[in-house]
KEKE-3310 file (N, C-alpha, C; in steps of 0.2 Angstrom, whole numbers, plus 5000, padded with zeros to 4 digits):
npx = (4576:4578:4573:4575:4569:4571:4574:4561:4552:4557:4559:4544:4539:4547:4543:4528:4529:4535:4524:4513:4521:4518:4504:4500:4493:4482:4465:4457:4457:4460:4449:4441:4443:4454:4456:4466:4475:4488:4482:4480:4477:4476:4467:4457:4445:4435:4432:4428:4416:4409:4406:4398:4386:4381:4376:4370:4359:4354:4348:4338:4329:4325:4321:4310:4303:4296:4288:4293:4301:4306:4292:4286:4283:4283:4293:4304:4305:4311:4322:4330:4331:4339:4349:4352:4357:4369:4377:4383:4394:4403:4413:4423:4431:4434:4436:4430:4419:4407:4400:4401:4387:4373:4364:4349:4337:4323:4321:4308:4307:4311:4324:4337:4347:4357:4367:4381:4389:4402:4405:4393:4380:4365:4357:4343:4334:4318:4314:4325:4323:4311:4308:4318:4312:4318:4325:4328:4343:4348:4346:4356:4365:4369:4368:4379:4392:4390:4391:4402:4412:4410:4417:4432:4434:4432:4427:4434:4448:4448:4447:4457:4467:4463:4465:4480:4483:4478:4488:4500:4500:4496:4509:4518:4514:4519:4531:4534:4531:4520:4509:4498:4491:4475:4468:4455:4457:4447:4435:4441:4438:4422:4418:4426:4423:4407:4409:4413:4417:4417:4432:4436:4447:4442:4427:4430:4436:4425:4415:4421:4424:4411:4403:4407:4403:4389:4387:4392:4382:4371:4366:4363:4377:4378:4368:4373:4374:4361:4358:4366:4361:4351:4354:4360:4351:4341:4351:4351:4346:4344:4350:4358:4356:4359:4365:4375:4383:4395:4402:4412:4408:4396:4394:4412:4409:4399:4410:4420:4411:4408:4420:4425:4414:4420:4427:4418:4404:4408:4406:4394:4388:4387:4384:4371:4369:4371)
npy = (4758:4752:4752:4749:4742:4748:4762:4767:4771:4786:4788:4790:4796:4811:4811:4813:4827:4834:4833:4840:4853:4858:4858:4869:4884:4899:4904:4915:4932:4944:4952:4966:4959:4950:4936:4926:4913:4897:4885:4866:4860:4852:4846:4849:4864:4863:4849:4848:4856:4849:4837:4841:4848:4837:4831:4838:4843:4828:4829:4839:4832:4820:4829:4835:4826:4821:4833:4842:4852:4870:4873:4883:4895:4909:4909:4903:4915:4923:4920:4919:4933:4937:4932:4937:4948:4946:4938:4947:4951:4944:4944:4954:4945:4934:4935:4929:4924:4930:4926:4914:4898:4901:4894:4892:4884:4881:4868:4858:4855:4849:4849:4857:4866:4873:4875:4878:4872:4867:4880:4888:4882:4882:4877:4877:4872:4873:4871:4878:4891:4893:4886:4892:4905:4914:4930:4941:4947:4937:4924:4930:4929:4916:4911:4920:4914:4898:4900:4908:4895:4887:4899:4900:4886:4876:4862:4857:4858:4849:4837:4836:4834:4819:4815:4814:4812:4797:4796:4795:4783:4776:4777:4773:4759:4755:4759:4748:4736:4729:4730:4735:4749:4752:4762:4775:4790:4799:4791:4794:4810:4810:4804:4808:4823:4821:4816:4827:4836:4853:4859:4866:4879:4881:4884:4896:4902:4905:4910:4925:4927:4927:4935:4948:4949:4949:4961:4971:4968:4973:4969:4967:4964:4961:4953:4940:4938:4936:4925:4916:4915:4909:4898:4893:4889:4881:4872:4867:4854:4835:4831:4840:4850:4847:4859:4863:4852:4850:4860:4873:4879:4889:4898:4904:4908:4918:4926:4929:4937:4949:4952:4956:4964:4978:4981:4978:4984:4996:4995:4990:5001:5010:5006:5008:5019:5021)
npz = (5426:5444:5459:5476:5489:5501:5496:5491:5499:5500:5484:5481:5489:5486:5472:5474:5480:5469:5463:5471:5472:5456:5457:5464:5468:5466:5466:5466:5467:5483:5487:5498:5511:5511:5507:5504:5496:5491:5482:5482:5466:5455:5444:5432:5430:5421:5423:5433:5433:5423:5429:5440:5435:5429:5441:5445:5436:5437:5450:5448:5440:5448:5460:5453:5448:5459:5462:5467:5463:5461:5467:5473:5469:5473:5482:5472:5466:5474:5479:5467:5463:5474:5472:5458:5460:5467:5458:5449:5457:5458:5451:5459:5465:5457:5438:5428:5434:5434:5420:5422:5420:5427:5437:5448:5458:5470:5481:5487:5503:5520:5524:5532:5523:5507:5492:5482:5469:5458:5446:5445:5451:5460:5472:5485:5497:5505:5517:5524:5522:5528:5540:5546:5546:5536:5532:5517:5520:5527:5518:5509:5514:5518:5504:5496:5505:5500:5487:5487:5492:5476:5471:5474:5472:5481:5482:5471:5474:5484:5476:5470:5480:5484:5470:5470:5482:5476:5465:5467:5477:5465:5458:5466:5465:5451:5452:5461:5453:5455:5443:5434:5440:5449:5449:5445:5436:5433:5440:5452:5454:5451:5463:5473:5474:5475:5488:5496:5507:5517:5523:5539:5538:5524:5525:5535:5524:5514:5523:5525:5511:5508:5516:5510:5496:5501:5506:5497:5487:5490:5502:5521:5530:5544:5547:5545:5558:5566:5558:5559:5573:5575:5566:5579:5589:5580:5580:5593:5594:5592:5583:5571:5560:5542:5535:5545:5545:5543:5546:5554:5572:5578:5585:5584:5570:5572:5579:5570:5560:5564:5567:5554:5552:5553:5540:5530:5531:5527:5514:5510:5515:5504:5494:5499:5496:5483)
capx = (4579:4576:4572:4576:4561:4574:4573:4555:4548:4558:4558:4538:4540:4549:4538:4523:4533:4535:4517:4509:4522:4518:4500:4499:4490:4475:4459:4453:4459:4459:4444:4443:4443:4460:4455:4471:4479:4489:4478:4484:4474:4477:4460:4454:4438:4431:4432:4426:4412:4404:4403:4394:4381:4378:4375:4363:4354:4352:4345:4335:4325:4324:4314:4303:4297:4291:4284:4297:4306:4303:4284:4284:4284:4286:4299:4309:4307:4313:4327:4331:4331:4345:4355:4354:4361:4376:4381:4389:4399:4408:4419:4425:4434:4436:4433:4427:4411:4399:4398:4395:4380:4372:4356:4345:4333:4322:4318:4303:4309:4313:4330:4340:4353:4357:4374:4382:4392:4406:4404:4389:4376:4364:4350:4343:4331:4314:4316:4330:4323:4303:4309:4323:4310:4326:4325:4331:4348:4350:4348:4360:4372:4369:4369:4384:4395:4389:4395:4411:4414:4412:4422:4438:4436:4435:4428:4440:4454:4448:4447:4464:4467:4462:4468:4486:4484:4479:4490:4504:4500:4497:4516:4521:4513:4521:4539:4537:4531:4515:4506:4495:4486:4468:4466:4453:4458:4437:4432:4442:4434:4418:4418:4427:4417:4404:4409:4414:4415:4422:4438:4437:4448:4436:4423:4431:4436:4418:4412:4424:4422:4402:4401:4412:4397:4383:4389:4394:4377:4367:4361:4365:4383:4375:4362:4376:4372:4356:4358:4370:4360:4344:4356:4362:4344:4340:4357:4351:4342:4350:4353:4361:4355:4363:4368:4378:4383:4401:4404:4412:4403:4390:4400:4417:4405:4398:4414:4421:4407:4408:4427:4424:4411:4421:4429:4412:4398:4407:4404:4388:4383:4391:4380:4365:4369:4371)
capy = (4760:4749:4755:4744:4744:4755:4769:4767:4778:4792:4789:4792:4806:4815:4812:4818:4836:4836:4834:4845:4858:4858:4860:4874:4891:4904:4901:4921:4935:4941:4958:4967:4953:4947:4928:4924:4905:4895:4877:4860:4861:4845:4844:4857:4868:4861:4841:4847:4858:4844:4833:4845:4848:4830:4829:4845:4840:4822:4833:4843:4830:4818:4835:4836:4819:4823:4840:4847:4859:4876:4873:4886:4901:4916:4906:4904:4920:4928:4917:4919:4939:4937:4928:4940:4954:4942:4935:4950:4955:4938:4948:4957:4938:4930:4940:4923:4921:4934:4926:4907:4898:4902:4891:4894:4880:4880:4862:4858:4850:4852:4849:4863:4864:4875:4872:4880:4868:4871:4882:4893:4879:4885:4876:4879:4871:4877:4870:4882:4898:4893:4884:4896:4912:4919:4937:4943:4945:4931:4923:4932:4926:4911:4913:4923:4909:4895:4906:4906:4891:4887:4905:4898:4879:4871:4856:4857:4857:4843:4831:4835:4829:4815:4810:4816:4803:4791:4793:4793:4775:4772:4779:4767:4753:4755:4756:4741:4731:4727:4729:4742:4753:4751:4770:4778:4796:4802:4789:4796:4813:4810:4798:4813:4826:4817:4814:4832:4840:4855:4861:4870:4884:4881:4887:4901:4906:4903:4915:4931:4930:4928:4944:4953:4948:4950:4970:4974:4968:4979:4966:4970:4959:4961:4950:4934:4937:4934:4919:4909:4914:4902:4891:4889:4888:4876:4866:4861:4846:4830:4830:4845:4851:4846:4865:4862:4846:4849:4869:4876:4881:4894:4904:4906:4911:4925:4931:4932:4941:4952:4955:4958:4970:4986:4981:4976:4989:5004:4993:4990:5007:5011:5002:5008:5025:5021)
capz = (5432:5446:5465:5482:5495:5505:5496:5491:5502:5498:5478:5483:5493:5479:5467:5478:5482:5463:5459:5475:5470:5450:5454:5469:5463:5469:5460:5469:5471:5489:5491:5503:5517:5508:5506:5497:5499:5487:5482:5477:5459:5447:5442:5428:5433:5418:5422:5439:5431:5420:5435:5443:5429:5428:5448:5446:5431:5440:5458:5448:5437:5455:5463:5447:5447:5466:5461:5473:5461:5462:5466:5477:5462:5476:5486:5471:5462:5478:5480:5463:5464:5477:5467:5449:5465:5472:5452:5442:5460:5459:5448:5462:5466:5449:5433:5425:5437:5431:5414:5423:5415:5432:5437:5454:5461:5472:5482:5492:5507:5525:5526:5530:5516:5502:5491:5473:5465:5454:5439:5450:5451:5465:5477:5491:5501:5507:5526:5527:5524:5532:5546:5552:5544:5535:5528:5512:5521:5529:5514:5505:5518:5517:5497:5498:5508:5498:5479:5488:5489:5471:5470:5479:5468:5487:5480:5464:5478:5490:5472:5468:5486:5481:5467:5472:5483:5471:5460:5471:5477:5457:5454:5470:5466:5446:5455:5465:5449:5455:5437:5432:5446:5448:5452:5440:5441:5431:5443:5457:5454:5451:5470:5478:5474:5479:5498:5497:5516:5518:5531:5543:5533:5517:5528:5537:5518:5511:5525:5524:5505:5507:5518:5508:5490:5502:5508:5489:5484:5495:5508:5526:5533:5549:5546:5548:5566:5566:5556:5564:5580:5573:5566:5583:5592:5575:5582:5600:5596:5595:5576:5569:5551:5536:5532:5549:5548:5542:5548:5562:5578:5574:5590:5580:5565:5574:5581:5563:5556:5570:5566:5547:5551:5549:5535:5524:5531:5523:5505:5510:5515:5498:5488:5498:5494:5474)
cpx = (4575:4575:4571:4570:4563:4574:4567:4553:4551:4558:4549:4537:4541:4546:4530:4524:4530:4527:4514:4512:4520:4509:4496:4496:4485:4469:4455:4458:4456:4451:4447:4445:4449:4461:4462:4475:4481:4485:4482:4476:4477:4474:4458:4447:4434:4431:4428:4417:4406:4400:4399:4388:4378:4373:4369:4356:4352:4348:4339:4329:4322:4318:4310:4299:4294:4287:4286:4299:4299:4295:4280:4288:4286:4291:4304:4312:4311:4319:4333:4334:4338:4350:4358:4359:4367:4381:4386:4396:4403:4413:4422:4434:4436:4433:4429:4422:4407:4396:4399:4388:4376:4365:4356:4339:4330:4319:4315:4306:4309:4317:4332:4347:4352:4366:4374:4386:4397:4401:4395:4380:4372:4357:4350:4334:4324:4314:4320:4330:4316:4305:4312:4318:4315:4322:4330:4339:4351:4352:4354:4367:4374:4371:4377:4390:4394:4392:4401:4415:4415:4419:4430:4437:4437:4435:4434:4447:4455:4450:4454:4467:4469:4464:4477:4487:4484:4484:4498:4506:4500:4507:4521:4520:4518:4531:4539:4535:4523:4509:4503:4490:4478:4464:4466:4455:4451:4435:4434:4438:4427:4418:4420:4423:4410:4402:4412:4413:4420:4424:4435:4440:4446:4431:4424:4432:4429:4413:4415:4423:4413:4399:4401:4405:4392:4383:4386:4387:4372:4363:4366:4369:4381:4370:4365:4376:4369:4354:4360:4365:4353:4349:4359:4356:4341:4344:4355:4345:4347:4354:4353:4359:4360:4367:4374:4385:4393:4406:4408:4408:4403:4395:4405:4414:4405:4406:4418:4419:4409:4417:4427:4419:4414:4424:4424:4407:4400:4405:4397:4384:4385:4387:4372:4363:4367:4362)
cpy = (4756:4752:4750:4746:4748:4761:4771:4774:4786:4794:4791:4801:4811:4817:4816:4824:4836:4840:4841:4853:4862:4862:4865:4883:4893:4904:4910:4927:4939:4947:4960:4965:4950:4939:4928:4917:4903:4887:4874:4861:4857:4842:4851:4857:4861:4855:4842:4851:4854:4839:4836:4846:4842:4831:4833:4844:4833:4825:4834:4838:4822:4822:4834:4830:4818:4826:4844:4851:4864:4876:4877:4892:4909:4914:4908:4910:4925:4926:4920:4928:4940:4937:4933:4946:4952:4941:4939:4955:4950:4938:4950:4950:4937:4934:4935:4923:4924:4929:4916:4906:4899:4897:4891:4891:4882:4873:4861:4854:4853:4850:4856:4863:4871:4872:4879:4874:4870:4873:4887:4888:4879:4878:4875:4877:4875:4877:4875:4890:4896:4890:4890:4906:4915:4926:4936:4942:4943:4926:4924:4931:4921:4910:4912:4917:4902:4897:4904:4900:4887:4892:4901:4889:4873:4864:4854:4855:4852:4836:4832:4832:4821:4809:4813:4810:4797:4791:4794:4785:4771:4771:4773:4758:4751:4753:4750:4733:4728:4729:4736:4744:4753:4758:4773:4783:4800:4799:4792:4804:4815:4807:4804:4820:4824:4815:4821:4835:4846:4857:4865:4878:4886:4886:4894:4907:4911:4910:4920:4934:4931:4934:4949:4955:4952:4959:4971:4973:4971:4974:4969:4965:4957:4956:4942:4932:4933:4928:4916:4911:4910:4898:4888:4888:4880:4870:4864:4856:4841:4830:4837:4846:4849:4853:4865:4856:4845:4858:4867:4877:4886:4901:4909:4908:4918:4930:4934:4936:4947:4956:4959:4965:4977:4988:4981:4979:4994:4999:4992:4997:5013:5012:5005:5017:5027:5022)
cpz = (5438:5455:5470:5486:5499:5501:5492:5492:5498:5491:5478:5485:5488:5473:5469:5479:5475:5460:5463:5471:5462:5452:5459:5465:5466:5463:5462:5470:5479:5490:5496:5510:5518:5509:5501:5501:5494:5488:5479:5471:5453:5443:5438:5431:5427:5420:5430:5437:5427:5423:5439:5439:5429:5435:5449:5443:5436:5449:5453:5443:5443:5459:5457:5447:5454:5466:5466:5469:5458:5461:5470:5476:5466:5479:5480:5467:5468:5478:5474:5459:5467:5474:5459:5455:5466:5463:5450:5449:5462:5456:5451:5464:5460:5445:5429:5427:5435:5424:5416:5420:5421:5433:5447:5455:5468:5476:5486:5496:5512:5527:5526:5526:5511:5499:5485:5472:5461:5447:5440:5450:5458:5467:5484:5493:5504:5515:5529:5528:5527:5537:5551:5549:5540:5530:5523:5513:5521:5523:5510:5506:5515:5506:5496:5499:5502:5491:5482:5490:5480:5467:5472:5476:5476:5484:5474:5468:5482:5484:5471:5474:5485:5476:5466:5476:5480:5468:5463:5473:5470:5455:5460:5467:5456:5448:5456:5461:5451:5449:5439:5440:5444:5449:5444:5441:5438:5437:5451:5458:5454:5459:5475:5478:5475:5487:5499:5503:5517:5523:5534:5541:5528:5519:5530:5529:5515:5515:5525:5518:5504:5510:5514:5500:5493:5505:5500:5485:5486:5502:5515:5529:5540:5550:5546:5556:5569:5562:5557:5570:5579:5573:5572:5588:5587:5578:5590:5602:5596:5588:5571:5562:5545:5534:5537:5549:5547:5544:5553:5567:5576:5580:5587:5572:5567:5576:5575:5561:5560:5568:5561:5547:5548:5545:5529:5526:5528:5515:5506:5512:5508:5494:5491:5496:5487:5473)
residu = (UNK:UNK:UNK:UNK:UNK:UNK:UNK:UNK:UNK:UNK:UNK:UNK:UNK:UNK:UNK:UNK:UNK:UNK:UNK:UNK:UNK:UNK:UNK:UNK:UNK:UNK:UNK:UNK:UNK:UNK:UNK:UNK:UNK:UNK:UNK:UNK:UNK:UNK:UNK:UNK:UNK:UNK:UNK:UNK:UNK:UNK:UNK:UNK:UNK:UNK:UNK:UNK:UNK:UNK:UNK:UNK:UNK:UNK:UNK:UNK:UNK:UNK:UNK:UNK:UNK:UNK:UNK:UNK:UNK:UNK:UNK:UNK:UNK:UNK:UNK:UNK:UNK:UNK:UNK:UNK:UNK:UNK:UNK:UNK:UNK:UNK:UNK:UNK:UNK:UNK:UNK:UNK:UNK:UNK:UNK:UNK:UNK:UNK:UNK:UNK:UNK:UNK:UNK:UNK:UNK:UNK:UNK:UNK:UNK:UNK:UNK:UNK:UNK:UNK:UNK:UNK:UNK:UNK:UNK:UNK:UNK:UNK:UNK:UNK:UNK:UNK:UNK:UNK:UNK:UNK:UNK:UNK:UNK:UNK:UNK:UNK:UNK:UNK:UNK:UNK:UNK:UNK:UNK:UNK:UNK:UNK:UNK:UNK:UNK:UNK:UNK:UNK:UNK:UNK:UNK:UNK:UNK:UNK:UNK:UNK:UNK:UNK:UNK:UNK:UNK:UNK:UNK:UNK:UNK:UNK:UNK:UNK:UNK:UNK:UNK:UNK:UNK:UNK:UNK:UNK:UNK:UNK:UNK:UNK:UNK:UNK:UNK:UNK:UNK:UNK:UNK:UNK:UNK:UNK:UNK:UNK:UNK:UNK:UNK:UNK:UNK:UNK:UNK:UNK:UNK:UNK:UNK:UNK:UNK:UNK:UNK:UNK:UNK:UNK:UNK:UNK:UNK:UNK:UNK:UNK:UNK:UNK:UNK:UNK:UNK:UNK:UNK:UNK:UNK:UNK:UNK:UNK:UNK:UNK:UNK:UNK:UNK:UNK:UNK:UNK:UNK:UNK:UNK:UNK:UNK:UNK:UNK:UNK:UNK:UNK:UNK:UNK:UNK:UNK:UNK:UNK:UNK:UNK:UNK:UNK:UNK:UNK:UNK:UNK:UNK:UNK:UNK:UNK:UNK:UNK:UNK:UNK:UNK:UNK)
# end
């Protein structure tokens, strides 16, 4: 079959709907916060879960040849504490997360940063809880919210992005005879996850479902207040923290949290009753 440069575009087009609508799905149910949104998803967990593993393993043998990992034994059994509390109530979201092969780092440094990774691949930074003082809670916020992005497969969803575009200009350039496409879709994968930034909606998700973990595990939701209200005293230098550097304003945080409140203090005064 042969295709004109005039009807190009829209044999593209078509093809694009096809793919986006083929591969749209919810990777969460919603809790009580009701995080529910349908994702493009064209990339299995698993292809996105190896890449991550690599990336971690390669972080984590980088920190040890410094003598940064976890060299600060009450830092990370505290850390690590947090996290056995937040793990088995990621079922509440996904049934699959609890029974993640779970790992919890911590790295000497003063950046502030923490992450999870797909597939529950956890670190966090020392700068970020001894700079900004962070309590247990806060923590667990910040925890919390990070988990939920793995939870909700953001990054899994921005590489499908990705390579939907790619392979879109692959499926163009294959019509208009230009020979084989140079578009790796492992290589796009690996590249995209990689430059990983989450949206603005990523975020807002990552926070409603992180409040919602950090109640249900007994820590205080209240305690997002007082975190974003460092991280925004932390944000009026000139150069904005890494944990920052692709959020929202700390403002529209608080007001969120603030709204969620009356729906996640009864599960958290729930848990502290048990």
């Amino acid at each position: 079959m042969k295709f004109s440069l005039q009807t190009m575009p829209a044999v593209i087009a078509s093809m694009a709907f096809v793919l986006l609508a083929a591969g749209c799905a919810s990777t969460t149910d919603g809790g009580a916060v009701g995080a529910e949104r349908k994702q493009l998803l064209l990339v299995s967990s698993a292809e996105l879960e190896q890449a991550a593993a690599q990336g971690y393993a390669q972080l984590q043998a980088e920190a040890s040849k410094k003598g940064a990992l976890n060299a600060d034994a009450a830092l990370t059994q505290r850390v690590r504490a947090i996290a056995r509390r937040i793990e088995p109530l990621t079922g509440v979201f996904r049934k699959d997360a609890p029974a993640w092969k779970w790992e919890v780092n911590v790295i000497s440094s003063d950046e502030l940063n923490a992450f999870c990774m797909p597939g529950g691949k956890i670190a966090f930074y020392s700068g970020l809880i001894k700079q900004l003082a962070l309590s247990d809670d806060e923590i667990a916020i910040v925890m919390g919210h990070e988990i939920s992005h793995a939870l909700r497969e953001h990054s899994r969803e921005q590489v499908s992005q990705a390579v939907a575009a790619q392979t879109t200009i692959g499926v163009g350039a294959a019509l208009l005879g230009l020979g084989e496409s140079s578009t790796n879709i492992a290589g796009t994968i690996y590249q995209a996850l990689g430059a990983t930034k989450f949206s603005r909606v990523h975020e807002a998700e990552a926070d409603r479902i992180g409040l919602e973990l950090t109640a249900r595990a007994g820590y205080d939701p209240r305690a997002g207040v007082t975190l974003w209200q460092k991280m925004i005293k932390a944000n009026s230098g000139s150069r904005p923290p890494a944990f920052l550097s692709t959020h929202p304003a700390e403002a529209e945080r608080i007001e969120q949290i603030q709204s969620l409140l009356p729906t996640v203090l009864p599960l958290y005064e729930a848990t502290r009753k048990r």
